[in-house]
C-alpha positions in Angstrom: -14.6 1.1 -5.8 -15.3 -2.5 -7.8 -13.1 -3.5 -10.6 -15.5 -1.6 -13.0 -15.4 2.0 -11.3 -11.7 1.7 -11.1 -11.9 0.7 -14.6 -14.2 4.1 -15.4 -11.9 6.3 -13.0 -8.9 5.5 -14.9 -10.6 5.8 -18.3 -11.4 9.7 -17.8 -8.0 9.8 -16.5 -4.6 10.9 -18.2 -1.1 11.4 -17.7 -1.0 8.9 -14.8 1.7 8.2 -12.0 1.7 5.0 -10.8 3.5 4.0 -7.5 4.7 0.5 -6.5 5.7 -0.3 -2.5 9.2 -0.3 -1.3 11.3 -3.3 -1.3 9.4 -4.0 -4.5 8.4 -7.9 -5.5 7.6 -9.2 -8.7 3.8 -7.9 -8.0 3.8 -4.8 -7.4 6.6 -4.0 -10.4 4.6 -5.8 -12.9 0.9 -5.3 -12.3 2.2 -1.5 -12.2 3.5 -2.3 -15.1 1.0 -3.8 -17.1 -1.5 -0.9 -15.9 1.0 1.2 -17.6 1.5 -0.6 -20.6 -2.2 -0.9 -20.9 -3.2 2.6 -20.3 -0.4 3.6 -22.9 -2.2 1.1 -25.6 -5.3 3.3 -25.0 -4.0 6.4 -25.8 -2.8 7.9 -22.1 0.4 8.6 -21.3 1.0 7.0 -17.7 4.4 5.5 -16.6 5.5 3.9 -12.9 7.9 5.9 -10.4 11.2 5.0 -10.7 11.3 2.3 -8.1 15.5 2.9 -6.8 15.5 -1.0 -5.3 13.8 -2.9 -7.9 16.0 -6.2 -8.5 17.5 -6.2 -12.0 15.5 -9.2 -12.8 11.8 -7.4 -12.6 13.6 -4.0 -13.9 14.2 -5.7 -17.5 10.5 -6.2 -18.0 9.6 -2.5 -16.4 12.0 -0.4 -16.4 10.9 1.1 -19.7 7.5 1.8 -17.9 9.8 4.4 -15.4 8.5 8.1 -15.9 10.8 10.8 -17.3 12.4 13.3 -15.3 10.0 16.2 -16.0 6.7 14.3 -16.2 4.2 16.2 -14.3 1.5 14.1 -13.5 -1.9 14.7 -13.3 -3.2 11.5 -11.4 -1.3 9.6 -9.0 -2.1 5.9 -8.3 -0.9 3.1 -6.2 -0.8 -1.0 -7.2 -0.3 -3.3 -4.1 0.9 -0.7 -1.7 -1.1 -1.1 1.6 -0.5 1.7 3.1 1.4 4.9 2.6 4.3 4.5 4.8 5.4 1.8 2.0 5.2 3.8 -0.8 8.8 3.3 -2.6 11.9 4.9 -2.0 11.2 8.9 -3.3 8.0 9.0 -3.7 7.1 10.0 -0.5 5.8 13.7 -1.9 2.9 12.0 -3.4 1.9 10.1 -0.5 -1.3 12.6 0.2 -1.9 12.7 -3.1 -3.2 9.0 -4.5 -6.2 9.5 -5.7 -6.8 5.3 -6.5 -5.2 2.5 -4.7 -5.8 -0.7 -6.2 -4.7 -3.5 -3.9 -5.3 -6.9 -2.3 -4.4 -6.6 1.3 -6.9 -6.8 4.0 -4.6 -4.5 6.0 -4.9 -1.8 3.8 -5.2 1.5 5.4 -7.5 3.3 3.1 -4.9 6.5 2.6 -6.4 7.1 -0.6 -9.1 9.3 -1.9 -10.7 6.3 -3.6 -9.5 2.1 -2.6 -10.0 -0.8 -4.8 -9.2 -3.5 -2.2 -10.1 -7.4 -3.0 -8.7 -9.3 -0.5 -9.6 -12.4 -2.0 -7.4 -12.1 -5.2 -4.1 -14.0 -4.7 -2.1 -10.6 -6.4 -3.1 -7.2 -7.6 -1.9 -9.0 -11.2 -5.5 -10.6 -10.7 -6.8 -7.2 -10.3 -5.3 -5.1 -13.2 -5.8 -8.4 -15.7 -9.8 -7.6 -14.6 -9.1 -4.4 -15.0 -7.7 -4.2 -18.5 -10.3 -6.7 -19.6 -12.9 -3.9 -18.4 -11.1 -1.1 -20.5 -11.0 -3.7 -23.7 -7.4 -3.8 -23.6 -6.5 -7.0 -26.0 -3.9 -8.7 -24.2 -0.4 -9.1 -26.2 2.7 -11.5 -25.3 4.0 -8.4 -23.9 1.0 -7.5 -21.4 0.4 -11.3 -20.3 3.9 -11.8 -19.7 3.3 -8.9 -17.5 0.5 -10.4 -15.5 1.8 -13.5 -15.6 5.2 -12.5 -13.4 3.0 -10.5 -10.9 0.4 -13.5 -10.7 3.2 -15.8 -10.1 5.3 -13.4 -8.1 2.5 -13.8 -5.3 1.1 -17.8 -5.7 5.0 -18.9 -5.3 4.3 -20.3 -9.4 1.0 -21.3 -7.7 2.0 -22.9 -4.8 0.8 -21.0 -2.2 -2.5 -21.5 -0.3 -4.2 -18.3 -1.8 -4.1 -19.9 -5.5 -7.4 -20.3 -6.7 -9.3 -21.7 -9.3 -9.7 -17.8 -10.5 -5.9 -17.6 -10.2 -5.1 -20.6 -12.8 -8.1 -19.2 -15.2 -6.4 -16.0 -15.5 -2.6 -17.8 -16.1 -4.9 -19.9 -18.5 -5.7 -17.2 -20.7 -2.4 -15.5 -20.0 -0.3 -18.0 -21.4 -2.7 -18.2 -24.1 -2.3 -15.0 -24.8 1.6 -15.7 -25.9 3.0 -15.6 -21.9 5.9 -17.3 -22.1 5.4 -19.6 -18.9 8.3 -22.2 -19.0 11.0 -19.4 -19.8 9.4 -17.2 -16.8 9.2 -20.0 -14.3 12.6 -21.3 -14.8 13.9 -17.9 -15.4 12.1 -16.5 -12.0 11.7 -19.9 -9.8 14.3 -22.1 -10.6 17.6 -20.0 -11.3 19.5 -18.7 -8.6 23.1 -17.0 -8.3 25.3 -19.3 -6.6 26.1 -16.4 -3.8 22.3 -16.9 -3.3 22.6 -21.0 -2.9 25.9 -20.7 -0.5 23.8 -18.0 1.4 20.6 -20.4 1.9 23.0 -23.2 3.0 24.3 -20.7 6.1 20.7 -19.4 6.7 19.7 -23.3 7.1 22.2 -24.6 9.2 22.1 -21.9 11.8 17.9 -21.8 12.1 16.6 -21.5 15.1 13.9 -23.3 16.8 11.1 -23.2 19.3 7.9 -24.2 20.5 8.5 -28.2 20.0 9.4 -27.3 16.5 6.7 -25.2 15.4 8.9 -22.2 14.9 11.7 -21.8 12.9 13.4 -18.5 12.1 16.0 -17.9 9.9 18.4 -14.5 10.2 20.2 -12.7 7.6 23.2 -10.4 8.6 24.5 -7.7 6.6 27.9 -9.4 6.9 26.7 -12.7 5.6 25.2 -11.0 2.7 28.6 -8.9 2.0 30.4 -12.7 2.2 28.3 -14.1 -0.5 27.8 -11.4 -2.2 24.0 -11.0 -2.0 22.0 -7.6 -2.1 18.4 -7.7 -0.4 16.5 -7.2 -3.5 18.0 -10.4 -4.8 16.3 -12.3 -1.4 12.7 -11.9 -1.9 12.4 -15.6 -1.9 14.0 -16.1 1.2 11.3 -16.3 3.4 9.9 -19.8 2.0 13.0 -21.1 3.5 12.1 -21.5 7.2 8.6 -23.2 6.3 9.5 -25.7 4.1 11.0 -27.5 7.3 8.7 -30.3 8.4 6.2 -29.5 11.3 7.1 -25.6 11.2 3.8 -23.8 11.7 5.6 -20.1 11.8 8.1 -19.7 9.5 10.2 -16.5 10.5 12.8 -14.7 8.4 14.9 -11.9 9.9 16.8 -9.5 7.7 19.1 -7.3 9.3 18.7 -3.4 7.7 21.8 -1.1 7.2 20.7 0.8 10.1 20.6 -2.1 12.2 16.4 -2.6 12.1 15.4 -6.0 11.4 13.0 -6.5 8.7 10.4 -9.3 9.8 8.8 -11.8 6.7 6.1 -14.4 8.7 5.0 -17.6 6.6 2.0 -19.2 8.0 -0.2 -22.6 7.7 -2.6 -24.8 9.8 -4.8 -21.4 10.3 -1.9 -19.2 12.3 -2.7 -15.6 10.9 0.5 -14.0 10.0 -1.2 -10.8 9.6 -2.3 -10.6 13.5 1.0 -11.6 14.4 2.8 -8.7 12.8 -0.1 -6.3 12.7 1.4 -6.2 16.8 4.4 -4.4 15.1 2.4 -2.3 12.8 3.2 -4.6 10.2 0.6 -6.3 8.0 -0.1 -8.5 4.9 -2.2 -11.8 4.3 -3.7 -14.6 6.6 -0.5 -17.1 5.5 2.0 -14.2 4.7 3.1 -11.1 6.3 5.5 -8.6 7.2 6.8 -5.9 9.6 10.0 -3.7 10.6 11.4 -3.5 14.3 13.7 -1.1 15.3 15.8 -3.3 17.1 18.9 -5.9 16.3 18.1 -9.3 15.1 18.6 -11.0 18.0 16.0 -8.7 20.5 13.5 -9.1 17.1 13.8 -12.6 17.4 12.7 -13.1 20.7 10.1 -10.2 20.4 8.7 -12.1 17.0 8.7 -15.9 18.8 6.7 -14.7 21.8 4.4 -13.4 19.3 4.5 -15.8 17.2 3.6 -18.6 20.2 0.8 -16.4 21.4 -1.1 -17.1 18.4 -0.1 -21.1 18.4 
């Protein structure tokens, strides 16, 4: 489907599920969100599935959105879930049943009966502003605030390589629209617990390195997180860390799970796909951002991720 048959599908729609990915970012929350918000403006009653590790700094703009306990929906939909294997925490009973995906990965796996897939929009906030502009939603403060996190969420506040010209027309009109911008972007880009700072200090003076430089990977233990006193969900900016180091083509971030998996986040630039590199682990994403699981230590996914890693240098 285009922007306009999702648009129809979800107008002769009603009492509507909508399901965000695991490990949720400020994206998936809040596009899911705003579809909710917007839908609810028309008249339908639609609300998001409780998402169990959204960060307590996304959950005070969508929370309310979560669905009762004995909604019974009638039409399940996904925002910026790839592929049903990330499908949050809970909701794995609906995972069959999605009957629109609307999502901006390349990778995505088509596991639903109908896909709305633009890889060319920076984050699915791009996609569901489109899409409430199609059902004539009016935007509110409320609603572009909305957008405005998940559009953010994915440009890094519109540093990242996928910001486009379409991405800053859209903030544009958002912050027109009564966004508040400078209380977002310091609240969500430039305010960190100080666990979080004294954790990024340790992460940067034991990186590792290879390949002249090129390579840098970062790992994240479950004990250093229990000495700062750092959850996971409050690290979903972590993995900028390892390329903002000069030179550093593949920046690599390794977070150790409670089972003892390693969660992989690849940064890339100078035209190294991080998508092919962890699409060799089942994993997937973008061209300059992506990310798989290994069921291995940190230290075995380390070397496993490098070699992959220099394959495609």
């Amino acid at each position: 489907m285009n922007i306009k048959e999702a648009a129809g599908f979800l107008a002769g729609k009603d009492n509507i599920l909508i399901l965000t990915h695991s490990r949720p970012d400020g994206d998936t929350l809040c596009s899911a969100g705003a579809l909710a918000y917007g839908l609810n403006k028309l008249g339908k009653r639609s609300f998001l599935l409780k998402n169990p590790e959204a960060a307590e700094r996304y959950l005070k703009y969508t929370g309310k959105f979560f669905a009762p306990g004995d909604f019974e929906p009638e039409c399940i939909v996904s925002v910026d879930v790839a592929r049903e294997t990330m499908i949050t925490l809970g909701g794995e009973m609906y995972a069959d049943r999605v009957e629109l995906a609307i999502d901006h990965h390349a990778s995505n796996s088509r596991y639903a009966e109908n896909s709305c897939v633009e890889p060319g929009a920076a984050s699915c906030g791009e996609m569901v502003y489109d899409i409430v502009c199609e059902l004539g939603i009016p935007l509110d403060p409320e609603l572009a605030a909305l957008l405005y996190i998940a559009v953010t969420t994915d440009t890094g506040c519109f540093v990242y390589t996928n910001t486009s010209a379409r991405t800053l027309e859209i903030a544009s009109r958002l912050v027109a629209a009564g966004a508040p911008n400078g209380r977002l972007n310091k609240e969500l880009f430039r305010t960190k617990k100080r666990g979080i700072v004294l954790l990024e200090g340790e992460i940067i003076s034991n990186m590792k390195f290879s390949h002249n430089g090129e390579i840098a990977v970062a790992t994240i233990t479950q004990k250093l997180m229990a000495d700062f006193g750092v959850v996971e969900a409050e690290l979903e900016d972590i993995a900028s860390l390892p390329g903002q180091i000069e030179g550093v083509k593949v920046g690599i971030t390794i977070k150790e799970q409670p089972d003892g998996r390693s969660k992989i986040s690849v940064r890339t630039v100078d035209g190294v796909n991080a998508n092919e590199i962890c699409a060799k682990f089942d994993g997937g994403g973008h061209p300059c951002a992506a990310g798989c699981t290994l069921n291995f230590p940190p230290e075995t996914a380390a070397d496993m991720i490098v070699e992959a890693s220099g394959e495609s240098l």
